[in-house]
C-alpha positions as CSV (number, residue, x, y, z in Angstrom):
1,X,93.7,120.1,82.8
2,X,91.9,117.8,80.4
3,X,90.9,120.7,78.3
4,X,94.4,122.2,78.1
5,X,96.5,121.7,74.6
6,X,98.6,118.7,74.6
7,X,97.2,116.9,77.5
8,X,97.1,113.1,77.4
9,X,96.7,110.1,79.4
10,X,99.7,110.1,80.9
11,X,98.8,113.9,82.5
12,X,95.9,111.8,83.5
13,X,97.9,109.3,85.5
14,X,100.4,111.6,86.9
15,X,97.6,114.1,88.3
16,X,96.3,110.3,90.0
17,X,99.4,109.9,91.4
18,X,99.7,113.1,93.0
19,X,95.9,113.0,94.4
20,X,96.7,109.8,95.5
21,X,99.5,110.7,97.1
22,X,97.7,113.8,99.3
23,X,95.0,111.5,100.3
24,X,97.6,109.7,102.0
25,X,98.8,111.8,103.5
26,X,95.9,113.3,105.2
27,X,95.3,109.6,106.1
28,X,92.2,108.6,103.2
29,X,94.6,105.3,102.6
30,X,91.1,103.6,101.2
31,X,90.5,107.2,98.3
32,X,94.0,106.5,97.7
33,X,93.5,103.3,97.1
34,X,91.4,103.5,94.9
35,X,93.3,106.4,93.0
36,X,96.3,104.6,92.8
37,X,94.0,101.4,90.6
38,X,93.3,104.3,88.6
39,X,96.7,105.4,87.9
40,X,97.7,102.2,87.2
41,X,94.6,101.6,84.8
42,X,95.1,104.7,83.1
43,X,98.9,103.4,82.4
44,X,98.0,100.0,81.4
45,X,94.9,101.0,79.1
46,X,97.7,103.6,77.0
47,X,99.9,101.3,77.0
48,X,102.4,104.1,79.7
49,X,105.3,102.5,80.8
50,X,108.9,103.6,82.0
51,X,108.3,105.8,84.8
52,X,105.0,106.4,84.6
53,X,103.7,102.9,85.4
54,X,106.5,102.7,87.5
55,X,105.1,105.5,89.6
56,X,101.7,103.9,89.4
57,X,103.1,100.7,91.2
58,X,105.0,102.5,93.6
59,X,101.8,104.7,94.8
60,X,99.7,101.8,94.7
61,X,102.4,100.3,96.9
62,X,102.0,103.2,99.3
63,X,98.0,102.6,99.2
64,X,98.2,99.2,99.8
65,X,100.6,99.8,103.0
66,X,98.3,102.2,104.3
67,X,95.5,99.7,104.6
68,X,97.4,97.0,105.9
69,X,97.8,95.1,103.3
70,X,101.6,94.3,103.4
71,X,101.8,91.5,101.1
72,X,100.0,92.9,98.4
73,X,102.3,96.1,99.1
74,X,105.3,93.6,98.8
75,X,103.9,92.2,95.2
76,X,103.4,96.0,94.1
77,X,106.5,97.5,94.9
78,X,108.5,94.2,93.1
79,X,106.3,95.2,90.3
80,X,107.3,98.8,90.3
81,X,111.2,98.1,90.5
82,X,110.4,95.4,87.7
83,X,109.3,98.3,85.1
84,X,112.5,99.2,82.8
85,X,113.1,102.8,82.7
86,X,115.0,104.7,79.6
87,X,116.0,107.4,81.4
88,X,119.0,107.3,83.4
89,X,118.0,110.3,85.8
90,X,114.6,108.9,86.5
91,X,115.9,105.3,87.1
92,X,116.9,105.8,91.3
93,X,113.5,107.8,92.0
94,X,111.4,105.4,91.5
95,X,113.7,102.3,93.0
96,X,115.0,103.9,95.7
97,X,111.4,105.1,96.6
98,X,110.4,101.2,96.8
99,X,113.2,99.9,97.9
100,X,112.9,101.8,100.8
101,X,109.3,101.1,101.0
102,X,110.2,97.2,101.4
103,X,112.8,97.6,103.7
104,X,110.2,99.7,105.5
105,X,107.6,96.6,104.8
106,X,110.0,93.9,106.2
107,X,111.0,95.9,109.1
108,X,107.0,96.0,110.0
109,X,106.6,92.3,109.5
110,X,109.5,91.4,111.7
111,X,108.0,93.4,114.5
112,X,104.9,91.9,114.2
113,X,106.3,88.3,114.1
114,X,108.0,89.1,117.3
Protein backbone atom coordinates (compact mmCIF):
# COMPACT_ATOMS: atom_id res chain seq x y z
CA UNK A 1 0.00 0.00 0.00
CA UNK A 2 2.76 2.56 0.56
CA UNK A 3 3.75 2.27 -2.97
CA UNK A 4 0.34 2.69 -4.46
CA UNK A 5 -0.67 6.36 -6.09
CA UNK A 6 -2.14 8.61 -3.67
CA UNK A 7 -1.37 6.96 -0.50
CA UNK A 8 -0.62 9.06 2.59
CA UNK A 9 -0.38 8.97 6.22
CA UNK A 10 -3.65 8.80 6.93
CA UNK A 11 -3.87 5.21 4.72
CA UNK A 12 -1.03 4.63 7.19
CA UNK A 13 -3.14 5.06 10.27
CA UNK A 14 -6.18 3.54 9.06
CA UNK A 15 -4.38 0.19 7.94
CA UNK A 16 -2.99 0.53 11.98
CA UNK A 17 -6.20 0.67 13.06
CA UNK A 18 -7.49 -2.28 11.30
CA UNK A 19 -4.29 -4.47 12.25
CA UNK A 20 -4.85 -3.30 15.52
CA UNK A 21 -8.03 -4.17 15.64
CA UNK A 22 -7.43 -8.13 14.34
CA UNK A 23 -4.84 -8.54 16.85
CA UNK A 24 -7.41 -8.03 19.24
CA UNK A 25 -9.35 -10.02 18.31
CA UNK A 26 -7.26 -13.04 18.09
CA UNK A 27 -6.43 -11.90 21.78
CA UNK A 28 -2.47 -10.10 21.03
CA UNK A 29 -4.09 -7.09 23.31
CA UNK A 30 -0.16 -6.17 24.04
CA UNK A 31 0.68 -6.07 19.48
CA UNK A 32 -2.34 -4.14 19.58
CA UNK A 33 -1.28 -2.03 21.85
CA UNK A 34 1.35 -1.11 20.60
CA UNK A 35 -0.37 -0.63 17.10
CA UNK A 36 -2.89 1.47 18.35
CA UNK A 37 0.40 4.21 19.74
CA UNK A 38 1.15 3.95 16.32
CA UNK A 39 -2.02 4.92 14.87
CA UNK A 40 -2.33 7.54 17.07
CA UNK A 41 1.42 8.77 16.33
CA UNK A 42 0.94 8.55 12.76
CA UNK A 43 -2.27 11.04 13.35
CA UNK A 44 -0.64 13.37 15.60
CA UNK A 45 2.75 13.63 13.66
CA UNK A 46 0.32 14.75 10.19
CA UNK A 47 -1.45 16.66 11.96
CA UNK A 48 -4.92 13.85 11.11
CA UNK A 49 -7.81 14.79 12.92
CA UNK A 50 -11.68 14.41 12.61
CA UNK A 51 -12.29 10.81 12.38
CA UNK A 52 -9.15 9.58 11.95
CA UNK A 53 -7.65 10.44 15.28
CA UNK A 54 -10.81 9.83 16.62
CA UNK A 55 -10.47 6.22 15.53
CA UNK A 56 -6.96 6.23 16.78
CA UNK A 57 -8.32 6.96 20.38
CA UNK A 58 -11.01 4.75 20.18
CA UNK A 59 -8.68 1.62 19.22
CA UNK A 60 -6.24 2.62 21.60
CA UNK A 61 -9.21 2.53 23.95
CA UNK A 62 -9.93 -1.03 23.00
CA UNK A 63 -5.95 -1.91 23.49
CA UNK A 64 -5.84 -0.46 26.69
CA UNK A 65 -9.05 -2.51 27.89
CA UNK A 66 -7.66 -5.55 26.69
CA UNK A 67 -4.71 -5.32 29.02
CA UNK A 68 -6.38 -4.24 31.88
CA UNK A 69 -5.78 -1.05 32.05
CA UNK A 70 -9.28 0.53 32.65
CA UNK A 71 -8.46 3.91 33.67
CA UNK A 72 -6.16 4.60 30.98
CA UNK A 73 -9.07 3.09 28.75
CA UNK A 74 -11.40 5.62 30.46
CA UNK A 75 -8.88 8.74 29.69
CA UNK A 76 -8.64 7.36 25.92
CA UNK A 77 -12.04 6.89 25.00
CA UNK A 78 -12.96 10.77 26.70
CA UNK A 79 -10.25 11.67 24.33
CA UNK A 80 -11.72 10.02 21.35
CA UNK A 81 -15.37 11.49 21.87
CA UNK A 82 -13.47 14.86 22.54
CA UNK A 83 -12.09 14.92 18.73
CA UNK A 84 -14.67 17.29 16.62
CA UNK A 85 -15.72 15.58 13.53
CA UNK A 86 -16.96 17.57 10.21
CA UNK A 87 -18.85 15.03 8.87
CA UNK A 88 -22.21 14.44 10.08
CA UNK A 89 -22.41 10.67 8.91
CA UNK A 90 -19.16 9.80 10.64
CA UNK A 91 -20.01 11.69 13.91
CA UNK A 92 -22.21 8.51 15.82
CA UNK A 93 -19.52 5.77 14.64
CA UNK A 94 -16.94 6.78 16.48
CA UNK A 95 -19.12 8.13 19.77
CA UNK A 96 -21.35 5.56 19.92
CA UNK A 97 -18.37 3.00 19.62
CA UNK A 98 -16.80 4.70 22.93
CA UNK A 99 -19.67 5.39 24.52
CA UNK A 100 -20.44 2.07 24.59
CA UNK A 101 -16.91 1.14 25.40
CA UNK A 102 -17.37 3.25 28.82
CA UNK A 103 -20.46 2.01 29.68
CA UNK A 104 -18.84 -1.36 29.04
CA UNK A 105 -15.73 0.08 31.37
CA UNK A 106 -18.00 1.24 34.26
CA UNK A 107 -20.01 -1.81 34.17
CA UNK A 108 -16.54 -3.82 34.82
CA UNK A 109 -15.44 -1.56 37.59
CA UNK A 110 -18.62 -1.87 39.41
CA UNK A 111 -18.30 -5.62 39.45
CA UNK A 112 -15.06 -5.53 40.57
CA UNK A 113 -15.83 -3.02 43.46
CA UNK A 114 -18.45 -5.43 44.59
Amino acid sequence: WQRASGAGPEHEARASYMIAKALLATGQGARAMVTADHCLAICQAHELGDFDLAYAHEIRTRALEALGRLDEARQSAAAARAVPIADAEDRPLAYVACKLIIEALEARKGKENK
